[in-house]
C-alpha positions as CSV (number, residue, x, y, z in Angstrom):
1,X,-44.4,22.7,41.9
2,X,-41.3,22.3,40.0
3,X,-38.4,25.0,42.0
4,X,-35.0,24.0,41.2
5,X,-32.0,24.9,43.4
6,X,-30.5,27.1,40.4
7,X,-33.8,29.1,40.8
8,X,-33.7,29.3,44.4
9,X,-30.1,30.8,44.5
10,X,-30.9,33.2,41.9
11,X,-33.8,34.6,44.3
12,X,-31.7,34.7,46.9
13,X,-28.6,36.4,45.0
14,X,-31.4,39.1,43.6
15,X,-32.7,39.7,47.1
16,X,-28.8,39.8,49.0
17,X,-27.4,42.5,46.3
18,X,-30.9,44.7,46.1
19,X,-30.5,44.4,42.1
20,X,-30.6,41.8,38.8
21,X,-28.1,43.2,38.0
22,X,-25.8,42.5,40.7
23,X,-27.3,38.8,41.3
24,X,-25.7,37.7,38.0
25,X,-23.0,39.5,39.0
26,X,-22.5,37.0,41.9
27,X,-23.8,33.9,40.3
28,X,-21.8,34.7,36.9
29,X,-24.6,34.2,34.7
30,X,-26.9,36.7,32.5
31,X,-29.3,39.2,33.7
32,X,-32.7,37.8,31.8
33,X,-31.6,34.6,33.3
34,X,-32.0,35.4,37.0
35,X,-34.8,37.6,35.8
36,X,-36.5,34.7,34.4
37,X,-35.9,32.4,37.3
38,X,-37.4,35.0,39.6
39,X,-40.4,35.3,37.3
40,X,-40.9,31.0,37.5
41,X,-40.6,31.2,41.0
42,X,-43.6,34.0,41.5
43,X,-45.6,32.4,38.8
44,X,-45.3,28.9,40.7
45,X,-46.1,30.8,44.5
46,X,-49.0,33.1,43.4
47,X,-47.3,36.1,44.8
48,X,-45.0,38.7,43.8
49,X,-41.5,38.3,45.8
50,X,-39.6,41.2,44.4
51,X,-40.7,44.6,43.7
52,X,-38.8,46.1,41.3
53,X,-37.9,50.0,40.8
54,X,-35.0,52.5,39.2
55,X,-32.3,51.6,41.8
56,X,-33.0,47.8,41.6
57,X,-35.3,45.1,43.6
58,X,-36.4,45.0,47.0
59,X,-38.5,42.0,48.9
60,X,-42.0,42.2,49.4
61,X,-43.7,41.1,52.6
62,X,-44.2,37.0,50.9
63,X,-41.0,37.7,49.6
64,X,-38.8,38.2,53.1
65,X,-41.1,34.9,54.5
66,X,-39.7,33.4,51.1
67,X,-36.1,33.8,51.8
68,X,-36.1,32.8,54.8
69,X,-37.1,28.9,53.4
70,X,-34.7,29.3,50.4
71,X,-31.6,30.3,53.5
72,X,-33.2,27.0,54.8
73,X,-33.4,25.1,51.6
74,X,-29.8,25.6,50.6
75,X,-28.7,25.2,53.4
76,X,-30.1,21.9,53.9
77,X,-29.1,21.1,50.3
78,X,-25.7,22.1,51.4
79,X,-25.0,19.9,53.9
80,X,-26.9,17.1,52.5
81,X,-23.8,17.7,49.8
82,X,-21.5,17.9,52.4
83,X,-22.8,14.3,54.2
84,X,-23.4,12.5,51.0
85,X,-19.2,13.5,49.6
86,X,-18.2,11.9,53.4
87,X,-20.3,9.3,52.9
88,X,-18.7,8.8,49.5
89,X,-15.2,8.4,50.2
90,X,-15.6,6.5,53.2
91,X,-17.9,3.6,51.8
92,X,-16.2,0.8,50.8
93,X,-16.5,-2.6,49.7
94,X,-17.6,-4.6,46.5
95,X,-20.8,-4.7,44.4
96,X,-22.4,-7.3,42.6
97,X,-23.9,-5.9,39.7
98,X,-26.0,-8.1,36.8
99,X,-27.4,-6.6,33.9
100,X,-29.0,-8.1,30.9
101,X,-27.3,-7.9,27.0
102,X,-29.9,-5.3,25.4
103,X,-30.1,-3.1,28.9
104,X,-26.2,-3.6,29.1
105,X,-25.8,-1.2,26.2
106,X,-28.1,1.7,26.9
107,X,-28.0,1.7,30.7
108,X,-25.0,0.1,32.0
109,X,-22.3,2.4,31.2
110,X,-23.8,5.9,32.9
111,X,-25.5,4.4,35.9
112,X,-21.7,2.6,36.8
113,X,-20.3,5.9,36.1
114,X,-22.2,7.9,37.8
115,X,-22.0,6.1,41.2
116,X,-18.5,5.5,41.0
117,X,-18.0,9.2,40.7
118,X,-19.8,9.2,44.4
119,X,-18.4,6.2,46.0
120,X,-15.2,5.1,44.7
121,X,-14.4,2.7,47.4
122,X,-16.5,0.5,46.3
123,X,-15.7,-2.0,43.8
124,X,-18.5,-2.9,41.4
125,X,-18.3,-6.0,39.4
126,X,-20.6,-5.9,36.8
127,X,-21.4,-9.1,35.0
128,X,-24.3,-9.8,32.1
129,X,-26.7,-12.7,31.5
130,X,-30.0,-13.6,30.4
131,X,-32.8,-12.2,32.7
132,X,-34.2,-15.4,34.2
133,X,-30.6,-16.2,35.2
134,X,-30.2,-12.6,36.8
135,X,-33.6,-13.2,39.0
136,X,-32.1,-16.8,40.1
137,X,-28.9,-14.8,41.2
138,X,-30.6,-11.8,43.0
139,X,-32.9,-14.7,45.0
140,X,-30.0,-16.6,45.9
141,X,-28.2,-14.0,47.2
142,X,-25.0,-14.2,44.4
143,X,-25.8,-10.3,43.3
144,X,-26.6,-7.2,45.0
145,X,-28.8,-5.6,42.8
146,X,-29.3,-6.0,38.6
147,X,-30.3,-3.8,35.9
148,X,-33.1,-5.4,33.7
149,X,-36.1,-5.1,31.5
150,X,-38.3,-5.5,34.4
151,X,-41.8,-5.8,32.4
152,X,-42.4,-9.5,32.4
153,X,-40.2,-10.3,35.6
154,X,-40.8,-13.4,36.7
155,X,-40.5,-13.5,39.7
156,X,-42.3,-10.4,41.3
157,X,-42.9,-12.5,44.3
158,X,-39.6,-12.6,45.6
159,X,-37.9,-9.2,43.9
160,X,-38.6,-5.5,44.3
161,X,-37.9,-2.9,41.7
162,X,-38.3,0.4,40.7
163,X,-38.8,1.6,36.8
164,X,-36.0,3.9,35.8
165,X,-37.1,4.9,32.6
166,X,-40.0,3.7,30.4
167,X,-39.9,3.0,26.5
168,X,-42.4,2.4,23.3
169,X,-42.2,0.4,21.0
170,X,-42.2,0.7,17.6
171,X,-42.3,-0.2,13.5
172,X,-38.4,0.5,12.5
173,X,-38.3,0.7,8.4
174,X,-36.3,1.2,5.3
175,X,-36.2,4.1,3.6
176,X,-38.8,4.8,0.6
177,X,-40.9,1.9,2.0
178,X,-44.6,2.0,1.4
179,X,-45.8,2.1,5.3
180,X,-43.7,5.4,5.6
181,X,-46.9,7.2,3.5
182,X,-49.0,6.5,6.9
183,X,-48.5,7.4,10.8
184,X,-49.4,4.6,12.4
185,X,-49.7,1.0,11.3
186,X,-51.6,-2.2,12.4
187,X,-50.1,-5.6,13.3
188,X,-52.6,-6.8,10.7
189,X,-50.1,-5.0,7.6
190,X,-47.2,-5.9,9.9
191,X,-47.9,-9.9,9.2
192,X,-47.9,-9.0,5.4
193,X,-44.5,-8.1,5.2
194,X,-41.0,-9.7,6.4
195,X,-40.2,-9.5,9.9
196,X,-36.8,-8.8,11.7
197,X,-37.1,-10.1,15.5
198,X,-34.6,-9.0,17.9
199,X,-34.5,-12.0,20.9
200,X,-32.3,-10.4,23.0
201,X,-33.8,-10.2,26.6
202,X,-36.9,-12.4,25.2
203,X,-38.1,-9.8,23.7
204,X,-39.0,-11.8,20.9
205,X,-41.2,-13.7,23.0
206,X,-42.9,-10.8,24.0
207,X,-43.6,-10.2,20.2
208,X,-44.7,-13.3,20.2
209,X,-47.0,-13.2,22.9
210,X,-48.0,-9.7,21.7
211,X,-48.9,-11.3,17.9
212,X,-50.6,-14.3,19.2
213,X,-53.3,-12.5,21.6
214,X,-54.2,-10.6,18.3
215,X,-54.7,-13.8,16.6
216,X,-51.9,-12.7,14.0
217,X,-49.2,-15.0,12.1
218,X,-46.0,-13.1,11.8
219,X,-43.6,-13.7,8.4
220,X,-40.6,-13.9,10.5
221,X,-37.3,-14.1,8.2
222,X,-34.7,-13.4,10.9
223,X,-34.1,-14.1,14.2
224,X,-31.0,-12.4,16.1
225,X,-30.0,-11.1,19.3
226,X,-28.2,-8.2,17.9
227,X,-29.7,-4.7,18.2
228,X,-26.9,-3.6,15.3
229,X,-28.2,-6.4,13.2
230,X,-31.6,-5.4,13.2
231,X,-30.8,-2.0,12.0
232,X,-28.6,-2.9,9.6
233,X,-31.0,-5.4,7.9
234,X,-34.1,-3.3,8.3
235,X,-32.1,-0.4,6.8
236,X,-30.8,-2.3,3.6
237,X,-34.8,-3.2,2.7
238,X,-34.4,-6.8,3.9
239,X,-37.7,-6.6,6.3
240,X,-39.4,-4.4,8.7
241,X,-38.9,-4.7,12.7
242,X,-40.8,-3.7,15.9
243,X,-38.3,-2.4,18.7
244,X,-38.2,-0.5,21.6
245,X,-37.4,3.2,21.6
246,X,-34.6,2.7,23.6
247,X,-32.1,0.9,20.9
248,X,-33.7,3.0,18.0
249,X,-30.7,5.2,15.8
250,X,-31.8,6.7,12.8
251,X,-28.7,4.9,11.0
252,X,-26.4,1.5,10.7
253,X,-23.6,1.1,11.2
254,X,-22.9,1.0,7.6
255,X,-24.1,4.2,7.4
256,X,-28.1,3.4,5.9
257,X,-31.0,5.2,7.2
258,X,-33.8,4.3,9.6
259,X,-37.6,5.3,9.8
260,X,-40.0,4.9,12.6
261,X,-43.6,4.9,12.6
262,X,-46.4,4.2,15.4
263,X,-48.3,0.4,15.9
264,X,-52.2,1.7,15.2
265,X,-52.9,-1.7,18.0
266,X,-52.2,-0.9,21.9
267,X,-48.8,-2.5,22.5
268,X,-47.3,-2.4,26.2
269,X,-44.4,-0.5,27.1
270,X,-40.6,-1.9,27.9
271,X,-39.6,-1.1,31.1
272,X,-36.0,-1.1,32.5
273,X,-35.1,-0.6,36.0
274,X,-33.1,-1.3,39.2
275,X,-34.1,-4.8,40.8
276,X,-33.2,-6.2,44.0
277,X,-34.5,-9.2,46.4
278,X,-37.3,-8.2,48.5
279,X,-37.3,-8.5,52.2
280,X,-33.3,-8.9,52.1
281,X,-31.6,-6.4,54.5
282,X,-29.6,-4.2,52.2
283,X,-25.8,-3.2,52.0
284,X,-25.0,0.6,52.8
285,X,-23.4,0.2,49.2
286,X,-26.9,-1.5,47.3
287,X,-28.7,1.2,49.0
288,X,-26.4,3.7,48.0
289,X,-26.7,2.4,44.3
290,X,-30.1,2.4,44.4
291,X,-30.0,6.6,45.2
292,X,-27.6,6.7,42.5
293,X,-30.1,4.9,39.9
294,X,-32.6,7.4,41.0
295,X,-30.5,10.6,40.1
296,X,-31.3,9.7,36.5
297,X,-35.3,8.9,36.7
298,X,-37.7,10.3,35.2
299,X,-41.0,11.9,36.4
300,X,-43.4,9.5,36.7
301,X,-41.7,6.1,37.4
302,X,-42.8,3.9,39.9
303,X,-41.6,1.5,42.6
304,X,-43.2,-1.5,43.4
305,X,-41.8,-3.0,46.6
């Protein structure tokens, strides 16, 4: 069941002023909108809340059981709100933060921001290394908590993490080139042309790891740790590139187009999440961080503590 707080208040609105009409009145937004809201909300229940008529709406027997919850519900939302805006301004303190260079530019920015809009008292220092170094930190205690490509962590034993968002990976070409005519393509026809390989956050040797368990001999021509380089290069015709979804733009910035296509073999996903040392007792501010990072998830991520 997927009932959003937006939905909720628009039942409640609709059942307070005995009309649609006067709901959006109150909320300030259209008429089909808290129509259709009330319509989710009776599809998702089984049951009709609201019988409607000339005059307006009235509550049906589930429906006066109904708003009794959503009083309940909002008002728990409410002063969950209420303890959570305390709880920001009177947290203080500093925060170790490490992220790693490809994560540091699609993650970084909006996670910071958004928990510094909650909590700021609380200094965070962010700083950006290679992964391996990160783990080394997080274990000896030097960060809080790190932002990282957590596929091939390496060491599980002593960290916990949860995946904040999930991303495939796939063939990134030039315009007009001859793969383009097909959906999908096989590592096989990958090895026959010039390769691009982006290294940053070893994910070249994940390509490489990837290449050799299909018993397959890249033509690598370039090697670089720059996402903008890749596109750029791939763009101007001088290879072809597997990437994650994550750093894929449909242009350089030179202003030359991408195209993406699928890899016909099963490649495994790159994962990026939050990662922090297991067992550790945790600072109000890490587990406060750690909320934050989950305001942005996605359906379906996981957390393996």
């Amino acid at each position: 069941m997927d009932l959003s707080f937006r939905h909720i208040r628009y039942f409640v609105a609709a059942a307070e002023a005995g009309s649609v009409t006067g709901a959006a009145a109150l909320v300030g937004v259209s008429q089909s909108a808290v129509t259709e809201a009330i319509k989710s909300i009776e599809h998702q229940l089984g049951v009709p809340l609201l019988q409607r008529h000339p005059r307006g709406v009235s509550l049906t027997h589930e429906g006066h059981h109904f708003l009794r919850h959503a009083h309940a519900m909002i008002e728990a939302l409410t002063a969950a709100g209420r303890t959570l805006s305390a709880a920001g301004r009177s947290l203080t303190g500093r925060l170790d933060v490490g992220v790693s260079p490809m994560v540091a530019g699609y993650f970084l920015a909006d996670l910071l921001a958004r928990f510094r809009r909650t909590f700021p008292g609380v200094e965070v220092i962010p700083s950006e290394d290679r992964r391996s170094f990160i783990e080394q930190l997080l274990i000896n205690g030097e960060l809080d908590v790190a932002i990282l490509v957590v596929s091939d962590l390496e060491e599980k034993a002593a960290l916990a993490f949860e995946v904040l968002a999930r991303s495939q990976n796939r063939l990134w070409l030039p315009p007009n080139h001859r793969f383009l005519k097909r959906d999908r393509i096989s590592l096989f026809d990958v090895c026959q042309e010039p390769l691009i390989v982006l290294t940053a956050d070893d994910y070249g040797d994940s390509l490489t790891r990837i290449f050799r368990r299909a018993g397959l001999m890249p033509r690598v021509l370039f090697q670089t740790g720059s996402v903008e380089a890749v596109r750029s290069m791939v763009a101007t015709g001088a290879g072809i590139a597997i990437a994650p979804d994550i750093a894929y733009r449909p242009w350089s910035l030179e202003g030359d187009r991408l195209e993406v296509r699928g890899i016909a073999d099963p490649l495994p996903a790159l994962d990026v999440g939050v990662v922090w040392r297991r067992g550790l007792e945790r600072a109000a501010a890490v587990d406060h961080f750690l909320q934050s990072c989950r305001q942005g998830q996605r359906p379906g991520h996981r957390a393996a503590d």
